[in-house]
N, C-alpha and C positions, 0 to 999 in steps of 0.2 A: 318638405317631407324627406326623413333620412331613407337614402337608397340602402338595401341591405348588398355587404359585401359577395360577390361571389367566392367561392371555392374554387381555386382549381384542382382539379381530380389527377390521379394520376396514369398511366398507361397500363393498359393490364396487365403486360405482359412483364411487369416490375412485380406483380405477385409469386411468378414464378420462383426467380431468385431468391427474393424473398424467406418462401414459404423453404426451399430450399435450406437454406443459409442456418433458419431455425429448426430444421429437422438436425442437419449438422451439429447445432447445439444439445438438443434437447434429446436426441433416441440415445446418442452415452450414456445418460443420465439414467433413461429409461432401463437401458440394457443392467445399467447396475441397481436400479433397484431390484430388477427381477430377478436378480443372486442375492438377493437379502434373505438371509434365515428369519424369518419374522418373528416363529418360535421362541430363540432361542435370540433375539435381535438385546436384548433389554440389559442384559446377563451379559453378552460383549461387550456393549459400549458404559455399561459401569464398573467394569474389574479396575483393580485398584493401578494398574499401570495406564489404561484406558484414562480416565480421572485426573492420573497425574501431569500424562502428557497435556491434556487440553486444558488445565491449571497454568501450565506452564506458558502454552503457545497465549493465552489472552494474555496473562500478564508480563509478558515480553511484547507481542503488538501493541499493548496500550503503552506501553514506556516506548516502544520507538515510533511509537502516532504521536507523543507528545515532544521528543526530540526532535522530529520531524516540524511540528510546528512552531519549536523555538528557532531550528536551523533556518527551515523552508520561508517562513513568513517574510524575513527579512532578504533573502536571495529573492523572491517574487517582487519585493519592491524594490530591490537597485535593477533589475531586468526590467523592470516595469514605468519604470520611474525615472529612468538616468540614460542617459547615452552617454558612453564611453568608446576608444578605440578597441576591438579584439570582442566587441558586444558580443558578437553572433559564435565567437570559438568560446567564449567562456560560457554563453545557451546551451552548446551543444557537450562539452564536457558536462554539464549539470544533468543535461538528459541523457549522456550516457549509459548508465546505468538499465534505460529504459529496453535494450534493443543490446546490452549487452547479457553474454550467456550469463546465466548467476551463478555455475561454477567457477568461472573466472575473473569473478566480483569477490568471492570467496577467497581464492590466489593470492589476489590483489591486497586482500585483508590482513591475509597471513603472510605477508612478505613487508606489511608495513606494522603491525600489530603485535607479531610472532614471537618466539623469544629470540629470531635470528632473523626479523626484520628490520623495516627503517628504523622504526622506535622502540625495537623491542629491548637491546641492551639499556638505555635511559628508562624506559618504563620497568626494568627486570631490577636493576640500582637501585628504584624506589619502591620493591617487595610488589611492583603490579604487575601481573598475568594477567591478560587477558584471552588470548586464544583459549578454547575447548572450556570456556564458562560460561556462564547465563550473562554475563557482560560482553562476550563474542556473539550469542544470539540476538542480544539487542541491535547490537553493532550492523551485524549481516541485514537486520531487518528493516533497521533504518538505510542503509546505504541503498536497496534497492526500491523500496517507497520513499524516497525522501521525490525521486521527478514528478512523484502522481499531484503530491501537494504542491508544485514551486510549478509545473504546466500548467493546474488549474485555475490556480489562484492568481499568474501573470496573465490568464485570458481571462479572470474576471477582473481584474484592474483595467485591463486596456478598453475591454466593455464598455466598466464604469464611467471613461476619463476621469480629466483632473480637473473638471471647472468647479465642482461643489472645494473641491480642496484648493482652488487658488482663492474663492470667495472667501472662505475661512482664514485663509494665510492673511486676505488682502484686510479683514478685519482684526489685524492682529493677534489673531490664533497662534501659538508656538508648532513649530514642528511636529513636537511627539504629542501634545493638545489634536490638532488636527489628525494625526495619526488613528489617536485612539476615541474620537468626538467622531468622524467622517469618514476616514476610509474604512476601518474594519468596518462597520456598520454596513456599510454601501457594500461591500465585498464578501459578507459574512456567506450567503448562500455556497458560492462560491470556496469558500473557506470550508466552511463545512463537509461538503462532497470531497475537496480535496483531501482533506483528514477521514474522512470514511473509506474512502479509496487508498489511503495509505495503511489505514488498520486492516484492512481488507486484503493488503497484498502483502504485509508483514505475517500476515495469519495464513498463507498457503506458500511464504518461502521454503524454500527447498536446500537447493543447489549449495545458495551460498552460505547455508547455515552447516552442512554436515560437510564443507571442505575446511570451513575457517573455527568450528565452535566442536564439531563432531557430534555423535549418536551418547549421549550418557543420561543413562535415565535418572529423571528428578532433579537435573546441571544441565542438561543442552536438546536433549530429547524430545523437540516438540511433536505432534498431532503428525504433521506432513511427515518427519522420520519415524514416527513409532508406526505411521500405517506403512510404509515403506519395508518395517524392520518383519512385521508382519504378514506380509504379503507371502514372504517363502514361507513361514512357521503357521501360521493359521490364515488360509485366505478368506475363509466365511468371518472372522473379525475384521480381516483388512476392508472387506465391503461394508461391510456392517460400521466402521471407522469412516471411512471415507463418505458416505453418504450421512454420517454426522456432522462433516466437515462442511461439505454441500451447504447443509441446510443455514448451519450456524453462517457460513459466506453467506448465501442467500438472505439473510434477516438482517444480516452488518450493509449489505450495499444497499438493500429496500430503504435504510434512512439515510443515504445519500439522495434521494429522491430528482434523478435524473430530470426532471422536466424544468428544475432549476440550477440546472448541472451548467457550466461554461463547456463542459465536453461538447 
């Protein structure tokens, strides 16, 4: 006869914090819907600059969620995959980004990207600007979600392991056969949160998008700088903005579906 497993429960007084923790989160929220002009809610967040911005910010996160997973995928399996000497300082430069200010992700952009940075005389020789374009906001977006995908994705690999991928090697599988037969497969949940979490944090950059790309509407002006630009000139739009922001977040992380999250 199968014994049924017990439960262990937890200490009550872990509710406290808890419930705490998520008032923390949640009354912000609260507080700003209750300055919603509800009225007049419909009429701000469709005026045509409204529109343009949020045009913009998706289709710059979805180009640097998909740079993200051409760069990230491959950096998650040599971390993942490989020991090497200097492993753990070239981990931590990668998560940089993670824990550094994004104004000075931004600096850092415009001092290598710039027209008077590292590459900016070779890239200016060959007619490319990149600073204060919609190819700087990509830029910016990607640089500071590229750790969300290459964290994830090296804690679902190490998860995973490597035994289904040495059986396939061992049956004469190729490298990039195995690659793409086994590990994305086995990895894919994992994959996925991590690119939902990088569209997710490309789509509420800030910092490093208005130091290295600037505020230019319909060229670099995403959703996060037009409510920003707003806040002084109209605040019942800036709420009314920002809690479209909210929501659209809220729908992009609900399909990372954290229960199969490596986080």
């Amino acid at each position: 006869m199968a014994t049924r497993q017990r439960q262990v429960g937890l200490p009550a007084w872990i509710f406290v914090p808890a419930a705490l923790g998520a008032a923390l989160v949640l009354l912000p929220l609260v507080g700003m819907g209750s300055r919603v002009e509800w009225g007049s809610f419909f009429e701000l967040v469709t005026s045509d600059s409204a529109l343009t911005a949020l045009s913009l910010s998706l289709r710059t996160s979805l180009v640097a969620t998909v740079l993200c997973l051409l760069l990230g995928v491959p950096m998650a399996l040599v971390l993942a995959r490989t020991s090497f000497r200097g492993q753990g300082l070239v981990r931590s430069l990668v998560l940089l980004p993670l824990v550094l200010p994004p104004v000075v992700g931004g600096i850092a952009l415009l001092y290598t990207f710039g027209r008077r940075g590292l590459l900016g005389s070779e890239l200016d020789a060959l007619g490319i600007q990149i600073a204060f374009s919609t190819a700087a906001v990509v830029l910016a977006q990607t640089f500071v979600s590229l750790p969300f995908l290459v964290v994830s994705l090296e804690g679902a690999l190490r998860s995973a392991g490597a035994r289904y991928e040495e059986v396939a090697a061992s049956l004469g599988a190729r490298p990039t056969t195995v690659f793409r037969r086994v590990t994305l497969p086995l990895v894919l949940p994992g994959l996925v949160s991590g690119a939902v979490l990088s569209f997710a944090r490309a789509l509420g950059e800030f910092g490093a998008t208005i130091t290295f790309a600037g505020s230019l509407e319909g060229t670099t002006r995403t959703l996060p700088l037009f409510i920003y630009n707003l806040r002084v000139v109209d605040p019942d739009a800036a709420v009314a903005m920002s809690l479209v922001l909210v929501v659209v977040a809220v729908l992009v992380i609900a399909f990372a579906r954290p229960g199969r999250s490596t986080w």
